[in-house]
N, C-alpha and C positions, 0 to 999 in steps of 0.2 A: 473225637480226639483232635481233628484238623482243627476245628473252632477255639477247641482248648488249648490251645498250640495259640493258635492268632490272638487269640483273649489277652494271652499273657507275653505275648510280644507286645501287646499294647500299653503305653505309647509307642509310638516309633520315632524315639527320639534320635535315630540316624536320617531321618528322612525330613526332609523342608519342606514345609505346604508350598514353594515353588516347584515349578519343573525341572525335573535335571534336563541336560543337555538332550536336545531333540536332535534323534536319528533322522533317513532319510526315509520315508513313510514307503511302503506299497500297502498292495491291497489285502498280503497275507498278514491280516493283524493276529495277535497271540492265539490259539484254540482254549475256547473257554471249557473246561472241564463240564460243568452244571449243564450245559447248552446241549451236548452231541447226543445223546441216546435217547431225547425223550420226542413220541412221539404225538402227533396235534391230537384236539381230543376236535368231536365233531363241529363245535363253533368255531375253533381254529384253522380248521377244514375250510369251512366254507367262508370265514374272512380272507384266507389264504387263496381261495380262488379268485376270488374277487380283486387280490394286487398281483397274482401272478400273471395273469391273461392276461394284463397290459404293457411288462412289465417289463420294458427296453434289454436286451442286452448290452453289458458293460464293458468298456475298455478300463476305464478310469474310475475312480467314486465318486459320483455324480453330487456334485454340488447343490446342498438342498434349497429351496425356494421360498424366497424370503417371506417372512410367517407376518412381518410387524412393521411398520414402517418406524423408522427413528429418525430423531435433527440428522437430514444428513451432511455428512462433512463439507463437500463440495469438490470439485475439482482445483487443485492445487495450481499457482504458476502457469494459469495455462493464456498465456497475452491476448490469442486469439480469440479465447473462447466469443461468442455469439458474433462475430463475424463473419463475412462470405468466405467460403474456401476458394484458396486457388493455388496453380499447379505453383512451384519455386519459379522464379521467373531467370532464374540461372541454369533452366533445362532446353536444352537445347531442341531445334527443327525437329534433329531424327527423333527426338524424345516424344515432342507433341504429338507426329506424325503417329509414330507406336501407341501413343494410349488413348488418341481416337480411334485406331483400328481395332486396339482391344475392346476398345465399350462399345462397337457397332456391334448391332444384334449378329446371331447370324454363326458365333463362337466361332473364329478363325482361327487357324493351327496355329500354335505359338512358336516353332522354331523358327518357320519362315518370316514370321513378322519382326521375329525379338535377332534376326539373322547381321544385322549393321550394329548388334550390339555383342555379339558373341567373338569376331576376329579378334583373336588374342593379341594383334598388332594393330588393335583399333586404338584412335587418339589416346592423349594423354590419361591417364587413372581420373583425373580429379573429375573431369568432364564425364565420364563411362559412370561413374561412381555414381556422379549428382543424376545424371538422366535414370539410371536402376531405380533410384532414393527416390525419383518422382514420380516413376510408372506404379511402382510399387504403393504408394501414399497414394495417388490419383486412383487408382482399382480399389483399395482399402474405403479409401471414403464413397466409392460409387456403389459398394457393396458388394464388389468381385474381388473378397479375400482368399478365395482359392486359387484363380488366376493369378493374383497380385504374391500368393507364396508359390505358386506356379511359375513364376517367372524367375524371381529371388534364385528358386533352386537350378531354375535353367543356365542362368548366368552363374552361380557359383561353380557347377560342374566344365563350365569352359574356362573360366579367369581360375579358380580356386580358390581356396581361404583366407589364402595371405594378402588378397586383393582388399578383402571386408573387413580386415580387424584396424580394431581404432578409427571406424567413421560409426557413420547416424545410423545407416542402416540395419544392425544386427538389433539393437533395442528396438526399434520398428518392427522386424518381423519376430521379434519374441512377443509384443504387443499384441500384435493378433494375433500370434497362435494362442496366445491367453484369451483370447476377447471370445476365441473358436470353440475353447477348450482341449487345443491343443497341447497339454503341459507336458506331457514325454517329450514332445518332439521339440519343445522350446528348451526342457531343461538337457536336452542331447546335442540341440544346435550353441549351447553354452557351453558343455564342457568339452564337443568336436572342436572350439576353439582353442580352450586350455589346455587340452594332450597337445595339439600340434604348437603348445608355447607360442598359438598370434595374441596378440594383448587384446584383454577381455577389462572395460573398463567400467566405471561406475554406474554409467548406464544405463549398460545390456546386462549388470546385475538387478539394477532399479525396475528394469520392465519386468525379471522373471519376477523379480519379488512382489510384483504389482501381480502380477498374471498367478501365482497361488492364490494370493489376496483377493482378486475377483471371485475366483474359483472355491473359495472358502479353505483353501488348505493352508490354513494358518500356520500349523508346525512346520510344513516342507519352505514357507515363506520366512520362518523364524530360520532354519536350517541351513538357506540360500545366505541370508544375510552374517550369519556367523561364517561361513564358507568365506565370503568375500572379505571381511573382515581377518581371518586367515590371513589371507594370499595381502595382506597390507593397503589395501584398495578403501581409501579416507570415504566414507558416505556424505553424501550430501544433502542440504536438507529436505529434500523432496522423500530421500530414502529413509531418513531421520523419521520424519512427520508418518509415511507409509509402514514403518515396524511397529511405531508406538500406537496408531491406530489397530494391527495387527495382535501386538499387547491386550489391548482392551478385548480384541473378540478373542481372545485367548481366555480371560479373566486374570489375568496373570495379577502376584500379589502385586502392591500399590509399592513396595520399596525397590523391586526389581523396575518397574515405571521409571518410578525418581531415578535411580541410577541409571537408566540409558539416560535420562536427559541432561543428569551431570557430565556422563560421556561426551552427549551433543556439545552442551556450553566449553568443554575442555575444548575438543575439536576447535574451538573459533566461533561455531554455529549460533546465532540469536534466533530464540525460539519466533516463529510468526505467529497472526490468527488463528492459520488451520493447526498450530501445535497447541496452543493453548486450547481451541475450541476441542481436539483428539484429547487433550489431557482431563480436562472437564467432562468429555465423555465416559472415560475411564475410570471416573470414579461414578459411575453410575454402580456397578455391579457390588460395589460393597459397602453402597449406602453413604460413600465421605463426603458428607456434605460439609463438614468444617476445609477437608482440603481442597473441595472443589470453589469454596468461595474463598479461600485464598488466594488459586490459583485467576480468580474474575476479580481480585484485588489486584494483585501482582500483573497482570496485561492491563492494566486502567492504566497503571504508573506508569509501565511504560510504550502510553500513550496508543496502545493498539484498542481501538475503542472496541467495544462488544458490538456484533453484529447481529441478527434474526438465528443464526446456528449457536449463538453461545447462550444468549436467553433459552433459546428453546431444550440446549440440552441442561443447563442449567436446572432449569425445571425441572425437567426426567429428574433428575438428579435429587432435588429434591421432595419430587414425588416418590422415590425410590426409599428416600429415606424417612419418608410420613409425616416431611415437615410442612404439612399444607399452607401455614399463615404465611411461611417465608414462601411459599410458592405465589401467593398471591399478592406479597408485594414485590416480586422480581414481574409480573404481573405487569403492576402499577406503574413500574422504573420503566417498561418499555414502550409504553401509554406518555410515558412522560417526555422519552427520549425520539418521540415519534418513529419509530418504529411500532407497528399496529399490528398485536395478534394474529397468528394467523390458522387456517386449520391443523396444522401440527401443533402450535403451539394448544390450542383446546385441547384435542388428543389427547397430549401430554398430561395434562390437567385432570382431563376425566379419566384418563387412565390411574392417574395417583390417587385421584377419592374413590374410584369401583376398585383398587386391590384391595384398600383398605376399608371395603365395605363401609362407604358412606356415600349410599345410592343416590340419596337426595341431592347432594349438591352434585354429585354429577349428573343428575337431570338437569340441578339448573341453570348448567356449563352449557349444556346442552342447546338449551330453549336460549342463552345468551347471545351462541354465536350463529343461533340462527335468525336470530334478532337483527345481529349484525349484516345478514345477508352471508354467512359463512356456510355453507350446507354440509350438514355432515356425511360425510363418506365412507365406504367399509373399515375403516379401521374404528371411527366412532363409534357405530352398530356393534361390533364385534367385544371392541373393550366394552361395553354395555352389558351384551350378552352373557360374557365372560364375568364380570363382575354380580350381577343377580345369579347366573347360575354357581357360583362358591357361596356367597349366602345361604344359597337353597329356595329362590323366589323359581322356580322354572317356569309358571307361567308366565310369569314377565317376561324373563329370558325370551321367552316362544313370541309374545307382543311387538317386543322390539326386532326380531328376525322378522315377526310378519309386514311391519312396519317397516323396513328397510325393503322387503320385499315389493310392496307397494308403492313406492317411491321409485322402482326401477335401480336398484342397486345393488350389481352382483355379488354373491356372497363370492370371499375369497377364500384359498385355502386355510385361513385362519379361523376362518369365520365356519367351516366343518369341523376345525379340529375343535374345536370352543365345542358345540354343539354334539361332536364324536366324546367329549369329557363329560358333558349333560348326564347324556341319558347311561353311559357305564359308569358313573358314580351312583347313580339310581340303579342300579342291575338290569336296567333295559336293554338288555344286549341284543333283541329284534331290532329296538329303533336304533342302537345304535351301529346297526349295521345296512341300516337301509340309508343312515348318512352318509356310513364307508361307501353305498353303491351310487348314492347323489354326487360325491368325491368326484370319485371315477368317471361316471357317465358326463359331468361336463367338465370334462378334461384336463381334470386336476391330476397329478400326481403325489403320493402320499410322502410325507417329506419326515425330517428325522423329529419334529415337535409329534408328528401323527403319530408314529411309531412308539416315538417314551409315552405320548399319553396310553396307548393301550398298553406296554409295559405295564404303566401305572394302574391304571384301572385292574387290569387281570390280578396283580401283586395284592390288591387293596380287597381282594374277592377271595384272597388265597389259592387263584387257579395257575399253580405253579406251572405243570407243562405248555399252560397257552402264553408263560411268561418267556422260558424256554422257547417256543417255539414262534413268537413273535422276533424275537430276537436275531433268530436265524436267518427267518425272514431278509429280515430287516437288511444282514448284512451281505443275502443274496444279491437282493436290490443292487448293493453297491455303495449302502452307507460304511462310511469306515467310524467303528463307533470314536467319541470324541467324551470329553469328561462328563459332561452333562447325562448321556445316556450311563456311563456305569454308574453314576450317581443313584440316580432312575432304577440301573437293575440294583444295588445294593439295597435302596428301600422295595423294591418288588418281590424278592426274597427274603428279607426282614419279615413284610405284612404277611408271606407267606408262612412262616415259622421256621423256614429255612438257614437259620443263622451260619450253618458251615458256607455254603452255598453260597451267601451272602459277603461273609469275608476271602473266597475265592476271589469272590468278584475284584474284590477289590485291592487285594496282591496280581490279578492280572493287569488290571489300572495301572499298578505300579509298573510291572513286567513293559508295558506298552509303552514306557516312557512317560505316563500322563501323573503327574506332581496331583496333591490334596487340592481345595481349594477349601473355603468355608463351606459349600453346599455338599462338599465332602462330605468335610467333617459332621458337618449336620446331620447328613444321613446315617454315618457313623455313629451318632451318639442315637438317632430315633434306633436304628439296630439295638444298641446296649439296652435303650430302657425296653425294649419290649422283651428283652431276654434277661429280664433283671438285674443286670451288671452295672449297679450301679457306682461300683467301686472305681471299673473301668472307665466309666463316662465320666467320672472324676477328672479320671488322671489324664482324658483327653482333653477335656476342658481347660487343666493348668498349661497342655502343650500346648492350646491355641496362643494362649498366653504370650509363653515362653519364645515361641516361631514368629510373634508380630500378625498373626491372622486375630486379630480379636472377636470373641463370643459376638454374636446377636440374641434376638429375641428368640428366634426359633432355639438354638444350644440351649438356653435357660430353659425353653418349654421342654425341650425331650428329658432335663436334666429333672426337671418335675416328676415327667411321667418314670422315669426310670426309679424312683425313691418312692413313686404311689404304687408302681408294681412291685416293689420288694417290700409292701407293709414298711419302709424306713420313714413314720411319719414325724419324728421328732425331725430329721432331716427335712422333710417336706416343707415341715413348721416355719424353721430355719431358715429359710430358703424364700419362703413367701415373707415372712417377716423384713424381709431384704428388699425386696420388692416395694410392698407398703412403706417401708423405710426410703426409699429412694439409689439406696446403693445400687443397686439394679435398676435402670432405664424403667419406668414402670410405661410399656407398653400395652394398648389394648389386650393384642393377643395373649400376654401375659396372665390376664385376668381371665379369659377367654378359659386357658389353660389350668387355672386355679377352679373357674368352678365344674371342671370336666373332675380333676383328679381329685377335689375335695368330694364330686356325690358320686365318682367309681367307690371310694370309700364308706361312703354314707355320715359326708361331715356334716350335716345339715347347717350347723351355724357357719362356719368354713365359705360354705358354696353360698350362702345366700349372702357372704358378706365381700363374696367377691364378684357376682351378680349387679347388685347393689352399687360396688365400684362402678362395675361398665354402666349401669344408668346414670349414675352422676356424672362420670366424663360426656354423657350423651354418644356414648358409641352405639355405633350399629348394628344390633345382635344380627346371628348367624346362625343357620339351621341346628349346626351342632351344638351350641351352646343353648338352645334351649331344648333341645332333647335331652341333656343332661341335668335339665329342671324340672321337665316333667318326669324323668326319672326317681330323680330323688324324692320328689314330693309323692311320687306315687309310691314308693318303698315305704313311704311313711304311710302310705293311706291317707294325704291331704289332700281329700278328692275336690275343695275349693280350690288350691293355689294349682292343682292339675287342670282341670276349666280355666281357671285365669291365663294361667300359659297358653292355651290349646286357642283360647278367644282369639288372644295377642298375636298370634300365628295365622289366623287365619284374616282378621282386621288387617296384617299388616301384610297380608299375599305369601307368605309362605307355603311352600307344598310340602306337606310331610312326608317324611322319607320311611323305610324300612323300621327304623330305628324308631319310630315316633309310633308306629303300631306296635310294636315287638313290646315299648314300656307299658301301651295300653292295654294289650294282653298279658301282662303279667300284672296290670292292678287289677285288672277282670279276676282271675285265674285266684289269684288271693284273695280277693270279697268272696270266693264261691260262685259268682255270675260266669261258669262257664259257657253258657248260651250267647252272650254277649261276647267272651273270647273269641269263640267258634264264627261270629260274624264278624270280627275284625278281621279274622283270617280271610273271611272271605273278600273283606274290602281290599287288602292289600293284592289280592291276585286281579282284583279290577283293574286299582289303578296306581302299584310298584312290580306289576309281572309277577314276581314269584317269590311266596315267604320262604324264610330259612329254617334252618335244624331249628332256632331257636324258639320261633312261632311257633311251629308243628308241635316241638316237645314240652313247649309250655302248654297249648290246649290239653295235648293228652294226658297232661300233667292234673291240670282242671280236672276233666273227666274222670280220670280213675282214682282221682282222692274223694271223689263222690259216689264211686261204687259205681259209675256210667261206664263199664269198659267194652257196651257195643260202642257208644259213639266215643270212646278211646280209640278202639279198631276201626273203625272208618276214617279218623284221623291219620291214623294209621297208614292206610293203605291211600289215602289221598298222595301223603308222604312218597310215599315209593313211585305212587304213577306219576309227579312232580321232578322224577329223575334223580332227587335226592336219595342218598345212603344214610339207612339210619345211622347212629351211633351209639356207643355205649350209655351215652347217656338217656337215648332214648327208649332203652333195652332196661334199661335197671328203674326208669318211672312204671314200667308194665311193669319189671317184675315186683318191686314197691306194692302197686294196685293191687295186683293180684294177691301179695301175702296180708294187706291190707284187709281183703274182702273175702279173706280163710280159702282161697283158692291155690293152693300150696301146688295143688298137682300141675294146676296151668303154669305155674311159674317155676317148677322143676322142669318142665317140658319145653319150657320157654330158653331156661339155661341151656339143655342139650341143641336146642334150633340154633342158640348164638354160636355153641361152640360146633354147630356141623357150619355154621355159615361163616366161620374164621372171624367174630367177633366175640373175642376174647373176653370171658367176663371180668372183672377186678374184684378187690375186697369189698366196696360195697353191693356188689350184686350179691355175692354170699352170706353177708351179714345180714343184708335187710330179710332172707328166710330162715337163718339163726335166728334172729329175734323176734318175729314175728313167731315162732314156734314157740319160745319163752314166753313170753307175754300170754301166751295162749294158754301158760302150765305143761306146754308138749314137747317138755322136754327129751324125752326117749326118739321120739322122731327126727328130733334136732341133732341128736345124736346121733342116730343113722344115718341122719342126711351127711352130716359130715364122717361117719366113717364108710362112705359109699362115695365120694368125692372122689375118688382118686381113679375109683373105675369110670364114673363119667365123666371125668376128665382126667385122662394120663397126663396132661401137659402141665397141673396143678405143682406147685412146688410144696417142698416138704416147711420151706417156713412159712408158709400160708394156712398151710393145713393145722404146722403147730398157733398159729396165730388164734385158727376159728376152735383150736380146741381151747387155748386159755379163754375166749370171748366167750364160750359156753358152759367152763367151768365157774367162769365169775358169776355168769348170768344162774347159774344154779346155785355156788354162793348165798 
């Protein structure tokens, strides 16, 4: 009912895919209902050991570790940068005097020393002030920031507050305590100023909002600034340039963007470099590559030339949006404008052709700039890795780790989390847990990308309590979840079948302050099509609309699958005919996506004509897109175009997945060659670890349409020592067999074993010994069987029972 409650709330046309107004964060985030009761199952267990043992205690939510390298922004304003440091040369003797005794070894008491600075009738303020302001700077850059807030606090408790407000120093020691991770005690040293009404000014707001900003706590940095803004305190543009960068790792939508910078320009403020280069970065997340080179028109004109940070996020930018040829002549312009590629710029590069699975030219990015003398680094290896393992090449994948590893190039924590996504989309949850303990052992910390990926993984395997219980985890650790992860559990509950559970999730999302974004709504809508609602995923779709978050490729593809799961294929029709027409961006994936839901169907013309597309674009097929050809070709029994794919796969390095055996045993299983089934099964426990229900119950399937139900029962019981739980469906192919092979008694005894062992039979497991008695002529025994039903099963209902009495009065008939 919860779900049918949230179904038809849907849209939410009271809510903005921006954020509303962001509170002040702590660590008590909402209680997720789905999360508290469930307990780990044994893999859970022992992954869970594996990050508790190390596993810091927390004051604060630990700011996670950077997964990726991006164009970085640079450091704004700062005159001095790559200069020698040195002390203000407006600090006085006693000053010098004090912070060479502080940097001598030896750690000297500090009231004694800091004692010519503590007489409250010591000279003038401005002099006391500048000497504090220098000891404090001079210990900060010598790397004694404890000493250096050490002292700050000494002298505030002898002079007091009213000494410090409206000079340099208060944004100074909010600086490091951000630098420290000190954020309570910077955001307490900030408002100990404003209760006692000293003037708090743009500054020592700019350092807190910086020192969130380092720390990753975007919203308390979004919160700080609205705060300031409050109290009538003009921002500056350092603070300007520092929120709308903060925008961007928010994903915040792109009109709330525009609007702070029309704010900025009212202000008086001319946007600089680092804003333009922050704004261009910001449209990375949603793919605007028409605004983002607007916005590299619009700073040509006024004459702020593009630098190595705007090419390079540029690119991202258009790598993000799959525009490769304009990637390669933004390429060209900077070749032109001598400014000379460099290894981020490659990165970027090879990162934009391996998302979109087009391995080859990112090899030959590769081999370019090593050409140049450029060497690639973990990030390069890693998007590499990352890129062949979504394909489905894992042996490659494995080549270029080994190959990095050979080179002397340590893998970073991305480069486990890429390789922790490997092997738990393949169901190697051994290997992928001896990555979890490679993590660990060289002293990585599992960060919040590691975490949604096992979300992900577990959700996509439907092991809902290690979803649940990852989660927990997760936010023992100290992550405070953030949009991306309920994103993450909305689809990990979705794959699980869990749709209440799923829409929980994400009215707590809401609850928590965190606004849609599109990766939202995307997940929203793969929710709908997998729970048939496609009416729903409709009417989400026109609010994307409606709200300014415009569809992607993804929205269209779940909008597919959601109308191939409701049989609505005139919709389907509709829908792709759009596509092919162009009204619809005709993206790879798209086509990707037609010939999955054209042979779930069994369109044969359909699938092979959207197949066909992706070869002529020369797109780069992908693990699953050709498991859904040798699927369909083997439904057909076209045991050539099945060899033809299965070649293609293996010419071209792909490793076959679960799915690619599972179709192979069901063309087996249907020729009759159950022998040949039964050895696929065995290959897949070689080398995918372990078949599913669906292997198991397809062999046995083989088996007992042939009257083989020993080696149905050994299939069988393989099943069970596998860890796996039969299910009904594998309950009702025995008892199928058995009425099949006039063995009526096995399969009345078979009924009573499911219903001692709480697997419930359904209408077909009743009927297939209904009719199997008919067909036989035996009908008085069918008759029995059904009016004896009620004693072997008290839990049978009276319109079931009226159901098997019409089925067998017809069948007598």
């Amino acid at each position: 009912m919860a779900a049918e409650k949230l179904i038809s709330s849907l849209p939410l046309s009271i809510r903005s895919p921006s954020p509303p107004t962001p509170r002040p964060f702590s660590l008590d985030s909402p209680t997720l209902s789905p999360i508290s009761t469930l307990s780990p199952s044994p893999l859970l267990q022992d992954l869970l050991r594996h990050s508790s043992s190390a596993s810091p205690s927390v004051t604060e939510p630990r700011r996670s570790l950077r997964t990726s390298r991006k164009p970085r922004l640079g450091r704004h304003h700062d005159s001095n940068r790559g200069k020698p440091w040195s002390v203000d040369p407006r600090v006085s003797l006693r000053g010098h005097h004090i912070i060479r005794s502080l940097l001598n070894p030896g750690s000297p008491e500090l009231e004694p020393v800091l004692r010519p600075l503590l007489n409250p009738a010591c000279d003038n303020p401005n002099s006391l002030l500048t000497d504090i302001l220098g000891i404090v700077e001079a210990l900060d850059f010598h790397k004694r920031s404890a000493t250096a807030l050490a002292v700050f606090d000494t002298a505030r408790r002898a002079h007091g507050d009213a000494l410090f407000s409206s000079t340099a120093i208060i944004p100074v020691v909010i600086g490091i305590m951000g630098r420290n991770g000190q954020l309570s005690a910077a955001a307490t040293l900030l408002d100990d100023f404003r209760t006692q009404h000293c003037p708090v000014d743009v500054y020592a707001y700019t350092s807190l909002i910086t020192a969130y900003s380092r720390n990753e706590r975007y919203r308390d940095a979004v919160s700080v600034f609205q705060q300031m803004e409050e109290e009538g305190i003009k921002p500056t543009l350092v603070t300007y340039n520092i929120v709308l960068n903060v925008y961007g790792k928010l994903f915040m939508p792109w009109h709330k963007i525009v609007s702070l910078v029309q704010f900025m320009k009212r202000d008086g403020i001319a946007p600089d470099r680092y804003t333009y280069n922050t704004l261009i970065s910001c449209c990375r997340r949603g793919s605007l590559h028409e605004e983002a080179i607007e916005l590299f028109k619009e700073m040509k004109s006024l004459g702020l030339g593009p630098d190595k940070v705007t090419y390079n996020v540029l690119l991202d930018v258009y790598g993000k949006s799959r525009k490769h040829e304009e990637a390669m002549e933004v390429l060209g312009e900077m070749d032109a404008n001598g400014i000379p590629p460099s290894l981020v710029t490659y990165n970027s590069l090879i990162s934009a052709y391996a998302k979109d699975g087009i391995l080859e030219e990112a090899m030959e990015l590769k081999v370019q700039m090593e050409a140049k003398g450029i060497e690639p680094d973990v990030v390069t290896y890693t998007t590499l890795i990352s890129g062949f393992e979504k394909v489905g090449k894992d042996e490659l994948a494995m080549r270029i780790f080994e190959e990095m590893e050979s080179k002397g190039c340590r893998p970073n924590l991305c480069t486990y989390n890429a390789l922790i996504k490997m092997h738990g989309n393949r169901g190697k949850f051994a290997d992928m847990m001896s990555v979890f303990g490679m993590l660990r052992s060289n002293g990585f910390t599992p960060d919040v990308v590691t975490w949604n990926s096992l979300l992900a993984i577990f959700g996509q395997n439907g092991m809902d309590t290690e979803v649940s219980g990852v989660f927990k985890e997760m936010r023992k650790a100290g992550f405070v979840p953030e949009r991306e992860t309920y994103n993450t559990l909305i689809s990990a509950f979705s794959r699980c079948g869990l749709f209440n559970q799923a829409m929980e999730i994400y009215e707590n999302m809401l609850t928590a302050g965190i606004g849609p974004d599109l990766s939202t709504y995307n997940a929203l809508m793969a929710a709908l099509a997998r729970g048939k609602h496609w009416q729903q995923a409709e009417k989400i779709l026109a609010e994307m609309k409606d709200l300014n978050c415009p569809p992607n490729e993804l929205t269209f593809c779940s909008l597919l699958h959601a109308y191939a799961n409701a049989k609505e294929l005139d919709r389907m029709k509709s829908l792709e005919e759009d596509i092919y027409g162009r009204v619809i961006e005709p993206r790879n994936i798209l086509f990707k996506t037609l010939v999955l839901v054209n042979s779930k169907n069994n369109l044969l013309a359909e699938t092979e004509r959207a197949f066909l597309e992706l070869r002529k674009r020369g797109c780069s097929l992908d693990i699953t897109t050709l498991n859904a050809m040798v699927s369909i070709y083997g439904r057909r029994q076209m045991l050539s175009k099945v060899n033809e794919i299965l070649n293609f796969m293996k010419e071209s390095g792909f490793t076959r997945t679960l799915t690619t055996y599972n179709s192979l045993i069901n063309i087996y299983s249907r020729l009759g060659d159950f022998e040949r089934a039964d050895g696929i099964l065995r290959e897949i426990k070689e080398k995918c670890g372990r078949p599913d229900l669906y292997s198991y119950n397809t062999v046995i399937y083989a088996y007992g349409k042939h009257g083989r139900m020993k080696e149905a029962s050994r299939i069988f019981s393989d099943l069970r020592a596998s860890g796996l739980k039969p299910d009904i469906v594998t309950y009702n192919i025995f008892v199928a067999s058995y009425v099949a092979n006039s063995m009526f008694v096995e399969a009345i005894d078979l009924v009573i074993y499911m219903i001692k062992h709480r697997c419930k039979p359904n209408e077909n497991t009743y009927n297939s010994i209904v009719d199997g008695y008919c067909k036989q002529g035996r009908r008085d025994e069918a008759s029995a069987f059904v009016q004896n039903l009620e004693q072997l099963n008290p839990g049978i209902s009276k319109e079931h029972l009226n159901r098997l009495s019409e089925r067998l009065a017809r069948s007598t008939a």
